[in-house]
C-alpha positions as CSV (number, residue, x, y, z in Angstrom):
1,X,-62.4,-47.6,51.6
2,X,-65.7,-49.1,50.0
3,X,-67.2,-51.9,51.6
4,X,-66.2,-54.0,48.5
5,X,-62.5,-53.3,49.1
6,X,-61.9,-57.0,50.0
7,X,-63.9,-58.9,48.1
8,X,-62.2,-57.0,45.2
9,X,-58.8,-57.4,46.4
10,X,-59.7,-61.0,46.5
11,X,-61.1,-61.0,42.9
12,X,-58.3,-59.5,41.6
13,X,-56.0,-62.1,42.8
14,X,-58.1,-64.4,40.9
15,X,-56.4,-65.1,37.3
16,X,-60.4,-65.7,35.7
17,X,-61.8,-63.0,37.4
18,X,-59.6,-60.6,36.6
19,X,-59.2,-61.1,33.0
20,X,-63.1,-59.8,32.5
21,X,-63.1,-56.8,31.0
22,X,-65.8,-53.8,29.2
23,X,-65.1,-53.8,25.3
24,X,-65.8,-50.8,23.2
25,X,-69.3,-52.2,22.4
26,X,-70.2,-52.7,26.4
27,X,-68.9,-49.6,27.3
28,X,-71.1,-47.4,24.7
29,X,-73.7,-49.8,26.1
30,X,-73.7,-48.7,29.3
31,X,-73.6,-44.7,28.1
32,X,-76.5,-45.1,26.1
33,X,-78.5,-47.1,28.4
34,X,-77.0,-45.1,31.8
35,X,-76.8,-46.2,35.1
36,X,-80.2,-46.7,36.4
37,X,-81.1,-48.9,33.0
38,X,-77.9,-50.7,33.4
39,X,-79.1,-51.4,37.7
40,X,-82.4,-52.5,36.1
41,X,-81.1,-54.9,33.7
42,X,-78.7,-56.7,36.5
43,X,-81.8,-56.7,38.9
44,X,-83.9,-58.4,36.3
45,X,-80.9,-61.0,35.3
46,X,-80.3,-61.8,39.0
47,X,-84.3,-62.6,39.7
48,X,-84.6,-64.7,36.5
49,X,-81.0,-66.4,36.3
50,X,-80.2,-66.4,40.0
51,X,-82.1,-65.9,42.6
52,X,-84.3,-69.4,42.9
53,X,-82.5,-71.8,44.9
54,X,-82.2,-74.1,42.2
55,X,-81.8,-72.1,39.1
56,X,-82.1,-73.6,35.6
57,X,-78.9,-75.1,34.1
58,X,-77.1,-73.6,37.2
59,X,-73.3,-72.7,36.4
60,X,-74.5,-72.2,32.5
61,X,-76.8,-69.6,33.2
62,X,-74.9,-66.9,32.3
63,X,-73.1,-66.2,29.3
64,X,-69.7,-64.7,29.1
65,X,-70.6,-62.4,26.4
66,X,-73.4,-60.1,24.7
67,X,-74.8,-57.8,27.7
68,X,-72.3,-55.3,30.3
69,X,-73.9,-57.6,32.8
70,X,-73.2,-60.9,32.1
71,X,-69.0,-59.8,32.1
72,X,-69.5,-58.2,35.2
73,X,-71.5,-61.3,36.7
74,X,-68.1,-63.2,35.6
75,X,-65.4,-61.0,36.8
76,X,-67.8,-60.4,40.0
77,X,-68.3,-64.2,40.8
78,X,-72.1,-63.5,40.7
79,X,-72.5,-65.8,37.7
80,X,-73.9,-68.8,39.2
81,X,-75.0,-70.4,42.9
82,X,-71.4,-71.7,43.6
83,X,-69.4,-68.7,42.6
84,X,-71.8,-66.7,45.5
85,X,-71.3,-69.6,47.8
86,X,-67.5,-69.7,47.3
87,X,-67.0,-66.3,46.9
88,X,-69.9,-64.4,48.8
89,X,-70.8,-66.9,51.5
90,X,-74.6,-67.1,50.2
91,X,-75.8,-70.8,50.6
92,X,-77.1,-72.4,47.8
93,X,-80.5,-74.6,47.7
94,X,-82.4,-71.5,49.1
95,X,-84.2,-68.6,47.0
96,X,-82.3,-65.1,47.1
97,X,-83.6,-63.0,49.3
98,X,-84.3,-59.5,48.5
99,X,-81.3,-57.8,50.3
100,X,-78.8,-60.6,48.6
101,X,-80.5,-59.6,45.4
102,X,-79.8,-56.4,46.2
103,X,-76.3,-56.8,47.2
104,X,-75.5,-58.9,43.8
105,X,-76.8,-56.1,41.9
106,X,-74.7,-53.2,44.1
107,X,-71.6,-55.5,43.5
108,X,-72.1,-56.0,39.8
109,X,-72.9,-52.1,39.7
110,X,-69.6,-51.1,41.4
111,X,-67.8,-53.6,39.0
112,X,-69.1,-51.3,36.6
113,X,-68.5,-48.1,37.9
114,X,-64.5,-48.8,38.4
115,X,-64.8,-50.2,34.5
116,X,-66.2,-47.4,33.1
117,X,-63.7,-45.2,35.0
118,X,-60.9,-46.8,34.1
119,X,-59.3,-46.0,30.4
120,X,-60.0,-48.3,27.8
């Protein structure tokens, strides 16, 4: 058991969330680019899109579409302030710190992990 077990039991339950899924293009994506790229990518997203405590255009930050990240940020709830409030119990109105940073980008990166190991 991963320490993510529940919040991705919970997730799964969720009719949105669990719709989100890697296409053909996201998944090539992610094998050209590889792991660490991929972790590098979500890291920057997260400090730009995310982690001031009052991010620009909250809740329409992140697109649905166009990067392995942004899906993963959907079907993760680590799209916008009030999806980690709801969902993570991470306050809103206060900058991310580095281990919640951290921690969205390890969630996002397991999301991944189970999609690219799962048959498409």
């Amino acid at each position: 058991m991963t320490t993510f077990d529940p919040l991705f039991a919970r997730l799964a339950r969720s009719t949105f969330r669990s719709r989100f899924r890697l296409g053909v293009k996201e998944r090539q994506y992610c094998w050209d680019k590889g792991p660490e790229v991929i972790d590098q990518h979500a890291a920057d997203f997260i400090a730009k899109r995310l982690a001031p405590a009052h991010p620009h255009n909250d809740g329409k930050q992140t697109p649905m579409r166009g990067h392995p990240v942004f899906i993963a940020q959907h079907a993760t709830a680590t799209c916008c302030r009030g999806c980690l409030e709801k969902w993570h119990q991470i306050p809103h109105g206060q900058p991310l710190s580095t281990d919640q940073q951290q921690y969205v980008v390890a969630v996002i990166h397991h999301w991944l992990v189970l999609q690219m190991n799962t048959p498409g």
